[in-house]
DOGU-827274 format. One record per residue (C-alpha): residue in three letters; x, y, z. Coordinates in steps of 0.001 Angstrom, whole numbers, padded with zeros to 6 digits, always signed. Layout:
ALAXYZ ...
END
This chain:
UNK-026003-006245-009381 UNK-026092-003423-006843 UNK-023059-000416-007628 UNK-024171+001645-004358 UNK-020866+000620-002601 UNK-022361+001289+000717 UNK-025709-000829-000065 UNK-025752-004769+001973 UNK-026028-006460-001570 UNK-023284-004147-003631 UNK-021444-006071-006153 UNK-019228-005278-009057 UNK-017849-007814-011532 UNK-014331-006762-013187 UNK-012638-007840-016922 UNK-009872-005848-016444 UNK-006998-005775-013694 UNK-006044-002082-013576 UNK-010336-001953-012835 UNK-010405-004492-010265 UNK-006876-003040-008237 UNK-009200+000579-008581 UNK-011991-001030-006362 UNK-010124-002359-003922 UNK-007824+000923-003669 UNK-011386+002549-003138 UNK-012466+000291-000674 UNK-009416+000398+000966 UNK-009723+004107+001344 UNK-013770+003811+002788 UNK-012804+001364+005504 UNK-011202+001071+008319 UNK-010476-000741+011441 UNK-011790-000191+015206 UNK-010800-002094+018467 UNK-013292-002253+021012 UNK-014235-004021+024251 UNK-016244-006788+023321 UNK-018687-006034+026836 UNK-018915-002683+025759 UNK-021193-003755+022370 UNK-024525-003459+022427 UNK-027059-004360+018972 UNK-029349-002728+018875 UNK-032832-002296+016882 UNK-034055+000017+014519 UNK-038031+000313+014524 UNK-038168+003381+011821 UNK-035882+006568+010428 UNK-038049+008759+013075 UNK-036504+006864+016236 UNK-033806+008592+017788 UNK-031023+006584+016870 UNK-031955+007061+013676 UNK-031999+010975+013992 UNK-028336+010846+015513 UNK-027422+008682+012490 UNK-028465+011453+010168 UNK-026740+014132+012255 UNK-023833+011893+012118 UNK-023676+011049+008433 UNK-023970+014904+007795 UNK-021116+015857+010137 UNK-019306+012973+008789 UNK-019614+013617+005089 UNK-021820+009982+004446 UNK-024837+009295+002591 UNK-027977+008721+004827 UNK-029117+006003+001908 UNK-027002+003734+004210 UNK-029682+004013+007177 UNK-032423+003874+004583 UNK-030522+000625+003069 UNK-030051-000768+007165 UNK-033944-000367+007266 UNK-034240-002924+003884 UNK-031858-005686+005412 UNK-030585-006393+009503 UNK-032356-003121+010907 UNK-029625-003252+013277 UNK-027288-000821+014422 UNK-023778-001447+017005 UNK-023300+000728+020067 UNK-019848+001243+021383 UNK-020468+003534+023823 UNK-021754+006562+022641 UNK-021493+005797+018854 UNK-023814+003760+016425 UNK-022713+001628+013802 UNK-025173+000245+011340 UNK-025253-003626+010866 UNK-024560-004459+007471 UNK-025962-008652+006785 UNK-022248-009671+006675 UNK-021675-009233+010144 UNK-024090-011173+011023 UNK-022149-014221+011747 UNK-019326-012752+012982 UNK-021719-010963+015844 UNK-022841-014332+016711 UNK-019616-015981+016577 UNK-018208-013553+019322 UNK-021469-013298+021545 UNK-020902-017670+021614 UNK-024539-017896+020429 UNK-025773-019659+017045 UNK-029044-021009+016174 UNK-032012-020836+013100 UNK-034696-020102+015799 UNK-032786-016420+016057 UNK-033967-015442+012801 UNK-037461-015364+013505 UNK-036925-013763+016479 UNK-038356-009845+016285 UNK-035682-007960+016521 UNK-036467-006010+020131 UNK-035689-009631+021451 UNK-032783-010595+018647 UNK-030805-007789+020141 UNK-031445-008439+023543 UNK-030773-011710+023668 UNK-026942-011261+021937 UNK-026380-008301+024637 UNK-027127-010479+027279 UNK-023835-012649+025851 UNK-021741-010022+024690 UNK-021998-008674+028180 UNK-019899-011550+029462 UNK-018044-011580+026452 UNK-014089-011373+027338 UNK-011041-009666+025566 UNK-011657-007131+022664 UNK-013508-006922+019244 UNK-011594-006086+015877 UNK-014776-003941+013605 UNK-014097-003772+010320 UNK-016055-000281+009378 UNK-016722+000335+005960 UNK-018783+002819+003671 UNK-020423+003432+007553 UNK-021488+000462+008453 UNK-019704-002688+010411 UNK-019116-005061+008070 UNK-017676-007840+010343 UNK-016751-007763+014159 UNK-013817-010310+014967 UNK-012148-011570+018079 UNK-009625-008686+018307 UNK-006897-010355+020802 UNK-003387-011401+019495 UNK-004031-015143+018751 UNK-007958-013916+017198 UNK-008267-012201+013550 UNK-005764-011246+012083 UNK-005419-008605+009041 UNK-004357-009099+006058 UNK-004666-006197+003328 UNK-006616-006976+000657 UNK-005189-004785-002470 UNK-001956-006338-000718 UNK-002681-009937-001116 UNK-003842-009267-005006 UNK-000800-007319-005478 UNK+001353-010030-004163 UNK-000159-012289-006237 UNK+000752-010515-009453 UNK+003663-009661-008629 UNK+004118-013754-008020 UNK+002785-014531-011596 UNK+004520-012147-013694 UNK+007628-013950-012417 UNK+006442-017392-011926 UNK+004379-017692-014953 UNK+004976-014824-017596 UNK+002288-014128-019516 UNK+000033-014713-016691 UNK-003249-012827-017657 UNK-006363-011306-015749 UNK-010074-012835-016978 UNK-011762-011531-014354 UNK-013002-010697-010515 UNK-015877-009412-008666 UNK-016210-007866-005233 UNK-019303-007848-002675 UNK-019059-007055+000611 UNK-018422-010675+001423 UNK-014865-011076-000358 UNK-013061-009948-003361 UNK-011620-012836-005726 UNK-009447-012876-008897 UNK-009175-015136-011974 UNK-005770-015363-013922 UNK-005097-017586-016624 UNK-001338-019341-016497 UNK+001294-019678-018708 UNK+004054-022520-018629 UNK+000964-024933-019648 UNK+002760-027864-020824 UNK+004733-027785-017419 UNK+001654-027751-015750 UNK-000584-029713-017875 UNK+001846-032463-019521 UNK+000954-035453-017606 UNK-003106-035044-017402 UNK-003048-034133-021013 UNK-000883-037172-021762 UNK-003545-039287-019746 UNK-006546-038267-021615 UNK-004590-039035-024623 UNK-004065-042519-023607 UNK-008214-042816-022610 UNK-009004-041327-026437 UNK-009960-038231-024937 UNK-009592-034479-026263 UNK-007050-032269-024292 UNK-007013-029301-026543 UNK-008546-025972-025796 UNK-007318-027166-022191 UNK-005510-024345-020060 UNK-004508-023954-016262 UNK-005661-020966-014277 UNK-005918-020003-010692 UNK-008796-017795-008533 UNK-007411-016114-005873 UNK-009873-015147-003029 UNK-009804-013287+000254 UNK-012368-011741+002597 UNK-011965-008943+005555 UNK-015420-010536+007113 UNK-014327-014064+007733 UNK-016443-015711+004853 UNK-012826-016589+003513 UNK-008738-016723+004199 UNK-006500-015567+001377 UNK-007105-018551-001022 UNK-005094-019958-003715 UNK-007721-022562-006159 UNK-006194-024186-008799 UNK-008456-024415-012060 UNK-008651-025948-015611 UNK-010192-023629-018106 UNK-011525-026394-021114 UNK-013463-027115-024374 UNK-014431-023718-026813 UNK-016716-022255-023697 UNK-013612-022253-021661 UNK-015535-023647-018890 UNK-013972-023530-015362 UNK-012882-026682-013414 UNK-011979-026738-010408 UNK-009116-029115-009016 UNK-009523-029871-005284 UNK-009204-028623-001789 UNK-007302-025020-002435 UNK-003899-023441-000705 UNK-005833-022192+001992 UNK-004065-019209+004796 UNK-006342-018546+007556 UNK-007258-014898+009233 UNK-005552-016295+012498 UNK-002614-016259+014856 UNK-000523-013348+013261 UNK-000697-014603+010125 UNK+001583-012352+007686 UNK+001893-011319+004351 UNK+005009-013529+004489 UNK+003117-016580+004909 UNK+000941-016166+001934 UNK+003982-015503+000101 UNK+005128-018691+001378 UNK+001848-020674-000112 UNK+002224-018900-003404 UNK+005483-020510-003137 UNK+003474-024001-003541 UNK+001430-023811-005475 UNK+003206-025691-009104 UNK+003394-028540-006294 UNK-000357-028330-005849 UNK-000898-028480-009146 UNK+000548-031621-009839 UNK-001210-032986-006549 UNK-004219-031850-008018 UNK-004295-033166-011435 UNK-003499-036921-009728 UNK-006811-036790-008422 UNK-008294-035811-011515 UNK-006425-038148-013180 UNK-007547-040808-011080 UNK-011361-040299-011926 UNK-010116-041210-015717 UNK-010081-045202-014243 UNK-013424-044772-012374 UNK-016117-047008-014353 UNK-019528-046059-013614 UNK-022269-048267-014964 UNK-024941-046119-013324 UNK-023927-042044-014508 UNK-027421-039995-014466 UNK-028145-041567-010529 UNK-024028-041434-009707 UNK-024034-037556-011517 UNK-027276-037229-008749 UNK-025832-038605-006267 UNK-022664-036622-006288 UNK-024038-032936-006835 UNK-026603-033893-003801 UNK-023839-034908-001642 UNK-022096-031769-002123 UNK-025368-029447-002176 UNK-025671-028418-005757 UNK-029587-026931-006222 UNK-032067-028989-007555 UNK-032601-026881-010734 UNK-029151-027162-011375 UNK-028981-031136-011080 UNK-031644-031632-013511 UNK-030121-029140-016088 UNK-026484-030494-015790 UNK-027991-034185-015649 UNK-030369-033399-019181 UNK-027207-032040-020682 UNK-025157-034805-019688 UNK-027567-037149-021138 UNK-027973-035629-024475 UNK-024359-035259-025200 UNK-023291-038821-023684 UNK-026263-040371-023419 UNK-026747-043420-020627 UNK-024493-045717-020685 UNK-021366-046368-018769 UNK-018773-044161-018484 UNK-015825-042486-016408 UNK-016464-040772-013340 UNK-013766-038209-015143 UNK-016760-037234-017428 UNK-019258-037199-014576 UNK-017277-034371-013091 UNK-016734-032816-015884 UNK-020207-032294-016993 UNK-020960-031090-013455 UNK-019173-028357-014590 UNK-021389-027300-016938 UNK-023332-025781-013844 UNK-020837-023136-013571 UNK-021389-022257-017058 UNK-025291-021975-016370 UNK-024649-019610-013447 UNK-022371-017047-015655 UNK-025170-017302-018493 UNK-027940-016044-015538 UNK-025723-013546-014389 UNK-025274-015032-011041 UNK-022483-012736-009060 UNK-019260-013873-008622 UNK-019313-014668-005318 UNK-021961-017025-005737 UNK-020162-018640-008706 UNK-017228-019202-006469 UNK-019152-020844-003887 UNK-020244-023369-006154 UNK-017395-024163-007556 UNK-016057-024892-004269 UNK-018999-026909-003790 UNK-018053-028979-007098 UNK-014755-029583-005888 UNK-015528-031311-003042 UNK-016527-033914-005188 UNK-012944-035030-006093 UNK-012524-036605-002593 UNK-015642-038726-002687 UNK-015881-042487-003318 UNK-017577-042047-006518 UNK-018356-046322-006714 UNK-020775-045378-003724 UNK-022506-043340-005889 UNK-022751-045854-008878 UNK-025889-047639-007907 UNK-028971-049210-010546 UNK-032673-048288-009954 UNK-034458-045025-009700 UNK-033542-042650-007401 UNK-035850-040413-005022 UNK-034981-037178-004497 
END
């Protein structure tokens, strides 16, 4: 975990809320927002901290008050910098994809590219690039370059979204409390644990009941995420926290607001709004794993986490696990998914950052929607 806020790989990891609203009020402060005419960018490379560009960095950081780490840290990662006319911008590895999204360009084969001919190449498109460019700027470099035209990005304040969402809990669910977020240049994302549990929870726990299985130590939460770099709309996930580890489980497809078409503040209000509805939407699928008989669960539990791109070294740890608490006969495809789970766990133990947690356990919930009887088959699986 990198604290240099201005460094490509920074990322901070929060326990308490009042810590977590502090961040984003800093970042808030450190970034800002630049329209520019997309044919008016130009990448380009960075060969060493004696070029010339590099030289009118310095001079610029010094005038401007900013550390010149950030050039040294642009050397370690994209060793890219943005012209817009007759200012630089370094590249930080975030807006990467964006870059390429609005040049109309894509492809591995850029990446081994040198970087002379990386740039040039994306000039030649952003050259007949139309309309303008939304830059998000931040701690001096460009963290993200959107379509900036009325129906393209649009912004929607971080600290604002949080705020909105607290301010939608402590009414909604009193008692409502913070367990955690992290932020990385990437996006920012929240954890809250709810209250009103047997509201939420009633049915599901009243199902496992009636399969002989434990609901205590059960509890529904929701992660919040957003993202000013496109990696993420202002998303509403709703979670299980269960067992004595209080592992995380996530329930589906999430409330999801894209950065487009004038989206407002409004509007995420608006999905906050359904989100006890999503709940209960959720929990039916879960629910309906409970009557999901697999004969086969070590190649289905495979066969699953492959399908939805779960690491290797993470299949055979859940799968060993799996085995040695429930050994290999048949079972639900309720307790596949939730000893899938169990990866999340393993990532949190490692230390893995927050935003890579959250990826994976959107990864896991894809799951939910798959025909798990595809999955069930006898034999011994390659892979």
């Amino acid at each position: 975990m990198n604290e240099i806020m201005y460094a490509d790989n920074y990322s901070r990891q929060f326990q308490a809320q009042d810590e977590f609203f502090d961040c984003l009020k800093a970042i808030g402060r450190r970034s800002r927002w630049e329209r520019k005419r997309s044919k008016d960018l130009r990448l380009v490379a960075i060969t060493d901290e004696d070029s010339k560009i590099a030289k009118e960095l310095k001079e610029q950081y010094e005038q401007e008050g900013l550390d010149i780490g950030i050039l040294t840290d642009t050397m370690e990662n994209t060793r890219l910098v943005l012209k817009a006319k007759d200012k630089y911008y370094p590249v930080r590895s975030c807006a990467i994809k964006t870059i390429l999204d609005r040049a109309g360009i894509s492809g591995a084969v850029l990446n081994r590219l040198e970087k002379n001919v990386y740039a040039r190449i994306l000039n030649d498109c952003l050259k007949i690039t139309k309309g303008e460019s939304l830059l998000r700027i931040s701690d001096g470099k460009v963290s993200a370059v959107h379509g900036g035209d009325c129906c393209d990005y649009s912004i929607l304040d971080m600290e604002q979204v949080f705020a909105h969402v607290v301010e939608f809990l402590n009414k909604t669910f009193p008692g409502a409390s913070f367990l955690g977020g992290f932020y990385d240049h990437t996006r920012a994302s929240g954890l809250w644990e709810l209250s009103r549990n047997d509201e939420l929870l009633g049915a599901y726990r009243k199902e496992l009941e009636n399969c002989g299985l434990d609901s205590d130590d059960m509890k529904a939460a929701l992660r919040v995420s957003t993202s000013d770099v496109g990696t993420s709309g202002a998303n509403l996930y709703p979670m299980l926290l269960c067992g004595p580890k209080q592992n995380t489980i996530a329930l589906g497809d999430p409330l999801r607001l894209s950065h487009e078409n004038g989206v407002t503040l409004e509007q995420f209000d608006k999905q906050l709004g359904l989100l006890f509805g999503k709940y209960q939407a959720a929990l039916k699928n879960l629910t309906r794993l409970l009557g999901i008989l697999i004969t086969n669960p070590g190649n289905c539990m495979i066969g699953i986490m492959k399908k939805v791109k779960v690491p290797k070294r993470y299949i055979t740890e859940a799968l060993n696990l799996f085995i040695s608490q429930n050994g290999t006969g048949s079972c639900t495809a309720h307790e596949i998914y939730c000893g899938m789970a169990e990866v999340i766990f393993m990532l949190t133990c490692e230390g893995e950052t927050g935003g890579h947690i959250a990826a994976m356990e959107e990864k896991l919930a894809r799951a939910l929607s798959l025909d798990w009887k595809e999955f069930d088959v006898p034999g011994e699986i390659k892979w």
